[in-house]
VOLUM-881333 format. One record per residue (C-alpha): x, y, z; residue number from 1; chain; residue in one letter. Coordinates in steps of 0.1 Angstrom, whole numbers, m for minus. Layout:
+-------+-------+-------+-----+-----+------+
:  east : north :    up : seq : mol : type :
+-------+-------+-------+-----+-----+------+
:     X :     Y :     Z : NUM :   A :    A :
...
+-------+-------+-------+-----+-----+------+
This chain:
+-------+-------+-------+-----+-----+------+
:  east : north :    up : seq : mol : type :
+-------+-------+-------+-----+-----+------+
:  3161 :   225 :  m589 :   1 :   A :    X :
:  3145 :   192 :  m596 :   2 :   A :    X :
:  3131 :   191 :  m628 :   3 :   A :    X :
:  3105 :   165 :  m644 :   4 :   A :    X :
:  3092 :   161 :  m675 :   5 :   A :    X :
:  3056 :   143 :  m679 :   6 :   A :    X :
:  3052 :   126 :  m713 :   7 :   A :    X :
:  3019 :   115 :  m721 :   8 :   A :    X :
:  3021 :    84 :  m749 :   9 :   A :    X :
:  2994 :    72 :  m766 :  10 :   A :    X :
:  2999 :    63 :  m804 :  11 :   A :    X :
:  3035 :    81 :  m806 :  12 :   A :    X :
:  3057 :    52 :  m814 :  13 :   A :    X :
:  3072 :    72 :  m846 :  14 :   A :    X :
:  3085 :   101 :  m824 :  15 :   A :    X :
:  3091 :    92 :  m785 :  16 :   A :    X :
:  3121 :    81 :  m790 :  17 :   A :    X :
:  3133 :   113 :  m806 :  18 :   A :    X :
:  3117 :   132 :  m780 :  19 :   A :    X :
:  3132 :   111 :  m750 :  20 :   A :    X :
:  3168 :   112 :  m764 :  21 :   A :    X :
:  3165 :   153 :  m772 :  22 :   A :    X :
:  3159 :   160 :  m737 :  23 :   A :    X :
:  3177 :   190 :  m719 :  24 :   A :    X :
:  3206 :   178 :  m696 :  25 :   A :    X :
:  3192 :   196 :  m665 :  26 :   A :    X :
:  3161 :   177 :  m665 :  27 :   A :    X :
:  3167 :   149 :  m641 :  28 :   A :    X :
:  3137 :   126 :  m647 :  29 :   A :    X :
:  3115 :   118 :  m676 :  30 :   A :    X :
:  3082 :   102 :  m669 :  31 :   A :    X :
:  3070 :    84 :  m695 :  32 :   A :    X :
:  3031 :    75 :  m690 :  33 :   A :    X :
:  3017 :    47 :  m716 :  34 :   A :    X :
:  2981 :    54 :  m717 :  35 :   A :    X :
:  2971 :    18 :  m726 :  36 :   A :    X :
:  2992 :    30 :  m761 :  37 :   A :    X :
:  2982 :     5 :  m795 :  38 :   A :    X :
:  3016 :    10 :  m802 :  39 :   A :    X :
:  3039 :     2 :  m769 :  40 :   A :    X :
:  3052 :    35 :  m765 :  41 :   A :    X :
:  3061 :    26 :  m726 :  42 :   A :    X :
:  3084 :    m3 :  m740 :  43 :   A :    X :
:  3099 :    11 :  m767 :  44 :   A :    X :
:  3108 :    42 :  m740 :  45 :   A :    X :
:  3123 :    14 :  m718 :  46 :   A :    X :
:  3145 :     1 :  m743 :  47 :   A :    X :
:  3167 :    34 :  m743 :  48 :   A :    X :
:  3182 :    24 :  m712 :  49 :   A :    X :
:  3181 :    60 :  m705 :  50 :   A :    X :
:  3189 :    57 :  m665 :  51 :   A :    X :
:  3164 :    94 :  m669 :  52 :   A :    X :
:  3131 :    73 :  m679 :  53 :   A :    X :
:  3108 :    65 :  m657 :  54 :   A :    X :
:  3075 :    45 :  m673 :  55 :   A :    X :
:  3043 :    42 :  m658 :  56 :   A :    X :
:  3013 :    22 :  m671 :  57 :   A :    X :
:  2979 :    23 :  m675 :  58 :   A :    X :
:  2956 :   m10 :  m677 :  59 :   A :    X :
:  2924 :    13 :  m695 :  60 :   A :    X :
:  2931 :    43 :  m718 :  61 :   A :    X :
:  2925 :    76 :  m692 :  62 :   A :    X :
:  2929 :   105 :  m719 :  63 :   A :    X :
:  2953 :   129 :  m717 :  64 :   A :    X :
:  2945 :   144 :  m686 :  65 :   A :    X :
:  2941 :   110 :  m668 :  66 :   A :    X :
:  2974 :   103 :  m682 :  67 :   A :    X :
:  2991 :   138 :  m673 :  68 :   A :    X :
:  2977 :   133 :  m634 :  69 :   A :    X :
:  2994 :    99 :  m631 :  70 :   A :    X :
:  3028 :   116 :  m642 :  71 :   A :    X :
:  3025 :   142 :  m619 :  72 :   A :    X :
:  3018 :   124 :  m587 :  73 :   A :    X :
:  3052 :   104 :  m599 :  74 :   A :    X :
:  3071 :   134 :  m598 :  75 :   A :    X :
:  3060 :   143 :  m564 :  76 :   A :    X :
:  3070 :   109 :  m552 :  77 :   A :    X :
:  3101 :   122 :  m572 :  78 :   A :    X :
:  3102 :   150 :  m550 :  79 :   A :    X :
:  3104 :   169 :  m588 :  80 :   A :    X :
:  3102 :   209 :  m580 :  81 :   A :    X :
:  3091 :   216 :  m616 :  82 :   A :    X :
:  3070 :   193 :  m635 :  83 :   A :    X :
:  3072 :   199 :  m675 :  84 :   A :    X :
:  3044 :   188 :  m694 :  85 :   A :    X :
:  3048 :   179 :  m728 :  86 :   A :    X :
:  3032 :   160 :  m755 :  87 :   A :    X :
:  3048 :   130 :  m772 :  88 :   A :    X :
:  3046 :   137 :  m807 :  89 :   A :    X :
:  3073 :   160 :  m810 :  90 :   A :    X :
:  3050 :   192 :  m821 :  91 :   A :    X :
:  3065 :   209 :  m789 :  92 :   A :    X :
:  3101 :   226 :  m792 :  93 :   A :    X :
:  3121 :   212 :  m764 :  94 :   A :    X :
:  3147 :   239 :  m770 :  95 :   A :    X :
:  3122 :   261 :  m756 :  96 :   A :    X :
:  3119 :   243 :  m721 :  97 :   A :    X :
:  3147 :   266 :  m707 :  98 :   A :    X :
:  3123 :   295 :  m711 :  99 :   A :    X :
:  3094 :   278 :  m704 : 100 :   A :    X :
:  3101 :   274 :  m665 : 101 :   A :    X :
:  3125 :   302 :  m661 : 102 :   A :    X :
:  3095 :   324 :  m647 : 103 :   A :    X :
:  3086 :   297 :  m622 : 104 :   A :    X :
:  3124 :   296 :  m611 : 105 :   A :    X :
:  3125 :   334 :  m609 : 106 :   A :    X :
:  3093 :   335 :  m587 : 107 :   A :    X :
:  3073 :   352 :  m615 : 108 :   A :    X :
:  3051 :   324 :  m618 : 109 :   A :    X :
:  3033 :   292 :  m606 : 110 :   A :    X :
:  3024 :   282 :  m637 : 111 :   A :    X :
:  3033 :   286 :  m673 : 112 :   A :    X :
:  3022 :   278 :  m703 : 113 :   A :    X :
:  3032 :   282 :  m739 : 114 :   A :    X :
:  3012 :   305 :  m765 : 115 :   A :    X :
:  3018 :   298 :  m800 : 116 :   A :    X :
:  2997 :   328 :  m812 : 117 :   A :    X :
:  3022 :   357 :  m808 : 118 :   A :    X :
:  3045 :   344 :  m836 : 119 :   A :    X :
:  3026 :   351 :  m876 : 120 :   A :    X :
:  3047 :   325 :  m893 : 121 :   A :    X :
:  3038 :   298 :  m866 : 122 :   A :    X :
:  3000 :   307 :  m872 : 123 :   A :    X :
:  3002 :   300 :  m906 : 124 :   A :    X :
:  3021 :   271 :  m901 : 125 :   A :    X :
:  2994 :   258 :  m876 : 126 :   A :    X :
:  2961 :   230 :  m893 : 127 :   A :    X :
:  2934 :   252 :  m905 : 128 :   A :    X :
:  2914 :   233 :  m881 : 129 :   A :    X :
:  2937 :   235 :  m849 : 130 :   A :    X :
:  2937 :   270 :  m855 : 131 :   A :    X :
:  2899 :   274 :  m857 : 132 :   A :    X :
:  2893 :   252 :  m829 : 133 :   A :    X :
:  2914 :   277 :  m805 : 134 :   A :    X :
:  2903 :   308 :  m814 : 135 :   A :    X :
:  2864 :   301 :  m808 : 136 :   A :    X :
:  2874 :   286 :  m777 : 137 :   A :    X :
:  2901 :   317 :  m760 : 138 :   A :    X :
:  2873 :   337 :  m752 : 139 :   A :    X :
:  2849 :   310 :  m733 : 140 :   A :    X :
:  2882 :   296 :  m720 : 141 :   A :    X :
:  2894 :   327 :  m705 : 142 :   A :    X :
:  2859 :   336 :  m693 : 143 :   A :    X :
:  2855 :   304 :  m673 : 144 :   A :    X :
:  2891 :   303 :  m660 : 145 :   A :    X :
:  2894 :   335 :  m649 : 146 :   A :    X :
:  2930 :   347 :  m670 : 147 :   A :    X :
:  2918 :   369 :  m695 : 148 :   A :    X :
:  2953 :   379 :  m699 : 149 :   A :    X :
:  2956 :   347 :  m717 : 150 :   A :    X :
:  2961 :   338 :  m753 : 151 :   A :    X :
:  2957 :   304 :  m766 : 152 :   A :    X :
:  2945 :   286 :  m731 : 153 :   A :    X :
:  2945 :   253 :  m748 : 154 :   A :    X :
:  2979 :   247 :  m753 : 155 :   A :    X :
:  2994 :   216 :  m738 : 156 :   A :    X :
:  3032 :   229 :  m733 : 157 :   A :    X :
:  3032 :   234 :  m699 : 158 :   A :    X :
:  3053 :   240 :  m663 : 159 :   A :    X :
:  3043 :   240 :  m630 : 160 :   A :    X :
:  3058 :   245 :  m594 : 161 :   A :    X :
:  3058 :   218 :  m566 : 162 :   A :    X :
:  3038 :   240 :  m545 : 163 :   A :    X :
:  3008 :   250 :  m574 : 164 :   A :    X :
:  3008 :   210 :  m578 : 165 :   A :    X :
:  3005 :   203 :  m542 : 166 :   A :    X :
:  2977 :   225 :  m540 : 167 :   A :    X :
:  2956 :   209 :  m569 : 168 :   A :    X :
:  2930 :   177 :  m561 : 169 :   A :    X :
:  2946 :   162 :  m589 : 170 :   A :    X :
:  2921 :   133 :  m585 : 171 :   A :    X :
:  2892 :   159 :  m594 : 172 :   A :    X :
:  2906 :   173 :  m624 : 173 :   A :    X :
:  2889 :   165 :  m662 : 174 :   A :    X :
:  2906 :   127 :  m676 : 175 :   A :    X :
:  2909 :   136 :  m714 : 176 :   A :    X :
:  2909 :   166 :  m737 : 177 :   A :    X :
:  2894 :   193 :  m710 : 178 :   A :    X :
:  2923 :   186 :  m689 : 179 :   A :    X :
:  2941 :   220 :  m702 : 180 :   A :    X :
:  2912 :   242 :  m697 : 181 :   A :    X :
:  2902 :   227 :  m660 : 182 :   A :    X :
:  2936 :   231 :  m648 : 183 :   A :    X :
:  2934 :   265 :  m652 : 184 :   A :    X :
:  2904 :   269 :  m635 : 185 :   A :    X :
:  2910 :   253 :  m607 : 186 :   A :    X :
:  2945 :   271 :  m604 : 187 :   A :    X :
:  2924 :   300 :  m609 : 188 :   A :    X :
:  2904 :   291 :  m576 : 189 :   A :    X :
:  2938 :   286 :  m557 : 190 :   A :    X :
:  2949 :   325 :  m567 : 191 :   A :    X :
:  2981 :   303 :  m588 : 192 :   A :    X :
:  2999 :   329 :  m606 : 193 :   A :    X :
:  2996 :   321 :  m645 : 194 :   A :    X :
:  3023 :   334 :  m672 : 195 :   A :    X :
:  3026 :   330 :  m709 : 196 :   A :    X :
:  3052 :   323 :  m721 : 197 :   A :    X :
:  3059 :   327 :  m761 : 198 :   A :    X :
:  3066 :   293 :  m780 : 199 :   A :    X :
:  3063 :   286 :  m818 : 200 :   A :    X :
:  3042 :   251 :  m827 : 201 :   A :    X :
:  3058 :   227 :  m846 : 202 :   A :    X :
:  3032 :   202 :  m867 : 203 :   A :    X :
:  3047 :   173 :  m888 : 204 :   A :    X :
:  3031 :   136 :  m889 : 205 :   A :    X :
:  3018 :   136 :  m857 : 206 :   A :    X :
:  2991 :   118 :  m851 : 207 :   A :    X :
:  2961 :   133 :  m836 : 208 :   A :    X :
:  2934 :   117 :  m809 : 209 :   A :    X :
:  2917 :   147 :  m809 : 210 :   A :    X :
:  2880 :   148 :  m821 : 211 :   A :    X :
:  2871 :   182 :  m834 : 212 :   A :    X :
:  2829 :   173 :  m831 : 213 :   A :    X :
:  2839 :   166 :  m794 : 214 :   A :    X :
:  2859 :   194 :  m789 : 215 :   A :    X :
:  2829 :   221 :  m804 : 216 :   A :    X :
:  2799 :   202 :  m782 : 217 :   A :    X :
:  2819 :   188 :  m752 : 218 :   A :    X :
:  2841 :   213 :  m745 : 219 :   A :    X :
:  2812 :   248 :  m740 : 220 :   A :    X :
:  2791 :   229 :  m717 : 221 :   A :    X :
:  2822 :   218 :  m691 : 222 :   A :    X :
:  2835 :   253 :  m695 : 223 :   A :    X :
:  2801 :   264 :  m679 : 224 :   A :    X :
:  2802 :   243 :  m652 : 225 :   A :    X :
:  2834 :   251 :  m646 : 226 :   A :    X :
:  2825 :   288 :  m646 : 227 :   A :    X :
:  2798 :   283 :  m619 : 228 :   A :    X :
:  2822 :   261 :  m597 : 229 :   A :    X :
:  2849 :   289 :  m598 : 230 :   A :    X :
:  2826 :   320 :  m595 : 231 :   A :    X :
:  2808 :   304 :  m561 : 232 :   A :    X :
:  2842 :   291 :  m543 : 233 :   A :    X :
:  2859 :   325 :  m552 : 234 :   A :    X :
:  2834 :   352 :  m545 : 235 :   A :    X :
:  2806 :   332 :  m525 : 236 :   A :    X :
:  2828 :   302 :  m505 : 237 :   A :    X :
:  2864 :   318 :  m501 : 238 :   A :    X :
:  2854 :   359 :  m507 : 239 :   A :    X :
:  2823 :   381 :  m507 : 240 :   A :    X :
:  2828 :   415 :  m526 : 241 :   A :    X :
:  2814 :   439 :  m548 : 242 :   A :    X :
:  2812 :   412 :  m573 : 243 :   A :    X :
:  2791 :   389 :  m553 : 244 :   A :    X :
:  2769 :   415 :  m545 : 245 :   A :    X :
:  2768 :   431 :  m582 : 246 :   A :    X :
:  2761 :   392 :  m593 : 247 :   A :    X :
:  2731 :   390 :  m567 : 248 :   A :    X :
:  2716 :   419 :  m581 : 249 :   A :    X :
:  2720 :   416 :  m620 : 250 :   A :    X :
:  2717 :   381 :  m623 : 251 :   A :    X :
:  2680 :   379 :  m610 : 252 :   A :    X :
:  2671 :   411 :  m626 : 253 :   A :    X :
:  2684 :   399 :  m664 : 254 :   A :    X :
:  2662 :   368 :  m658 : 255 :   A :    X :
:  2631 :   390 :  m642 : 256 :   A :    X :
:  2631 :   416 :  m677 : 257 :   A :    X :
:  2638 :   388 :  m706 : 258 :   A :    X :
:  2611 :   365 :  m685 : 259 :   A :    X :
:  2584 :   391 :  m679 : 260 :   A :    X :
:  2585 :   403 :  m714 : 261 :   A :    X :
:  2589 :   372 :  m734 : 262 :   A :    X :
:  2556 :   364 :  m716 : 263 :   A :    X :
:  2536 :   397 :  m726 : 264 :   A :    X :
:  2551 :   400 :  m757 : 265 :   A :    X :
:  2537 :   365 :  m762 : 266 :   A :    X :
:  2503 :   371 :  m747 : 267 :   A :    X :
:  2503 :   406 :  m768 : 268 :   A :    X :
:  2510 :   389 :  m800 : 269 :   A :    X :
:  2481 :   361 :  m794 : 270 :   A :    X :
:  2456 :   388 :  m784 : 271 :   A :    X :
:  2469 :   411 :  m815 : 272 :   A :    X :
:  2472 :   439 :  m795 : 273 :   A :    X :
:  2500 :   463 :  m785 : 274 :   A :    X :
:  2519 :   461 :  m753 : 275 :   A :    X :
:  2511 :   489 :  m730 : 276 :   A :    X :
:  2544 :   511 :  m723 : 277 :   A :    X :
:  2545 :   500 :  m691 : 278 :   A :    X :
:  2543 :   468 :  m693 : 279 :   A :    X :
:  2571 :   475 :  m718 : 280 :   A :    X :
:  2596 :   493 :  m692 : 281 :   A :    X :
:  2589 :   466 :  m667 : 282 :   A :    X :
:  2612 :   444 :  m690 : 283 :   A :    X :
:  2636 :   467 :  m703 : 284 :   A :    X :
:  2649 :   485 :  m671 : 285 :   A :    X :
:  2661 :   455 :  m652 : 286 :   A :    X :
:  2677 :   442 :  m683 : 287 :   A :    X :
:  2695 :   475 :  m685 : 288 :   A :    X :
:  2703 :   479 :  m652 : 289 :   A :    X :
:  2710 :   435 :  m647 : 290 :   A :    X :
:  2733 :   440 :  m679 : 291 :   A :    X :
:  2754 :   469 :  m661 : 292 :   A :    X :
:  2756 :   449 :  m633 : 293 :   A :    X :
:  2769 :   416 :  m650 : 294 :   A :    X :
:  2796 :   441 :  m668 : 295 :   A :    X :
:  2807 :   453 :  m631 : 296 :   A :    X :
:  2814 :   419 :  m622 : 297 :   A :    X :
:  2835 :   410 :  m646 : 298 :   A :    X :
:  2854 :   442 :  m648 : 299 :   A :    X :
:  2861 :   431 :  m612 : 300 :   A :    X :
:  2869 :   395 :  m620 : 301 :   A :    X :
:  2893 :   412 :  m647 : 302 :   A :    X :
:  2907 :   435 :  m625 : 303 :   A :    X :
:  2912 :   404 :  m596 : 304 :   A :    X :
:  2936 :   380 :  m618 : 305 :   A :    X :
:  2960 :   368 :  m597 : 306 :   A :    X :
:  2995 :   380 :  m601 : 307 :   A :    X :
:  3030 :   379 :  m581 : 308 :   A :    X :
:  3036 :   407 :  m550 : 309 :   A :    X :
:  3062 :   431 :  m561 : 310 :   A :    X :
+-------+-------+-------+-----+-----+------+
């Protein structure tokens, strides 16, 4: 198999070179990608002489993700069967690659990623704020994406087959930090089979680009979007089931109820009068019965994750 490894390089000057020269012996290029790096990262890669290093450069900083893309569509023109994402800093164990794509080359998997938060000693050992940051975004991550089998969608230690990559519009994917999160669900919406795989975090020096302001506001909204994109290809577009139908049905009536009786609970309150049971009823049922609805759907969308043939 023809293995790649994507290195994303912006202000990592202290540790690519560390990271280059650890790489495994069975991976038979590494693609370097200087994201307009302060630093030189790309140069100081090319001075290895490492016949393995491939560096490509970018004229305007893309972000992560704009940075990530370019080194995947140079392993495709690599012909590359697995492409191995990892970060530059040296926070990701490369003695851990092995395991990281041995799902994908025993068919398990089109797509794995590593999860640092099955291993105690590594959560301690993660920043207070890294730590944080993930766990209020797992839930809206694995709501949006689709894998609720996941833990710790954000992390960047990835692998993915030729064929999951081919299937991608890499060109539509998010440029900087979202990139993690929108990969998944858009391999979500091409039924990509997605696998954890258990990796400890390593955190030294490193620098970090990462705003954690932008990460809290920026991030929720996208995931959103990203919900309603993969909800209407997959069940509307692609499919139409149980959960379209239990979506066309609960949706409207949540809306209806909280509406109808924010508007006569309003009125009620102006006139200083109670709200005739009725009226009352009116709004509560459909919320009831929208809510059960809602929890139908995603039951369903739970229940629909995609996962190998055995």
């Amino acid at each position: 198999m023809n293995v790649a490894v994507v290195i994303p390089s912006y202000k990592v000057a202290k540790h690519i070179v560390d990271v280059i020269n650890d790489m495994p012996e069975f991976v038979n290029n590494i693609i370097v990608i200087d994201d307009k790096c302060p630093q030189n990262s790309g140069e100081i890669a090319e001075t290895l002489n490492n016949t393995r290093v491939v560096v490509c450069y970018h004229e305007i900083n893309q972000g992560v993700g704009g940075a990530v893309v370019t080194g995947y569509k140079k392993a495709l023109e690599l012909n590359a069967d697995i492409v191995v994402k990892i970060d530059g800093d040296g926070q990701m164990d490369i003695n851990y690659m092995q395991k990281l794509i041995q799902p994908i080359l025993d068919g398990k998997a089109d797509y794995t990623k590593g999860n640092r938060f099955t291993d105690f000693k590594a959560l301690r050992s993660m920043p207070k704020v890294r730590l944080f940051g993930n766990s209020g975004l797992s839930f809206l991550v694995k709501a949006s994406s689709g894998y609720w089998n996941m833990m710790d969608p954000t992390n960047g230690y990835t692998a993915i087959s030729k064929h999951a990559l081919e299937e991608l519009d890499l060109d539509s994917l998010a440029k900087r930090y979202f990139f993690e999160s929108d990969m998944l669900i858009n391999l979500n919406i091409e039924n990509a089979v997605v696998k954890d795989v258990e990796i400890p975090a390593k955190y030294g020096d490193e620098e970090s680009s990462l705003s954690v302001t932008k990460t809290l506001f920026g991030f929720p909204p996208k995931l959103l979007k990203g919900l309603f994109k993969r909800i209407f290809l997959k069940y509307f577009v692609y499919d139409f089931n149980m959960l379209s139908v239990y979506l066309i049905m609960g949706l409207p009536m949540v809306v209806f109820g909280t509406i109808f009786g924010i508007y006569h609970w309003i009125n009620a309150a102006i006139a200083n009068v109670e709200t005739p049971v009725g009226t009352v009823m009116l709004a509560v049922l459909p919320i009831i019965l929208g809510t059960q609805f809602l929890l139908q759907a995603i039951q369903i969308d739970m229940n629909t994750i995609p996962r190998k043939d055995k």
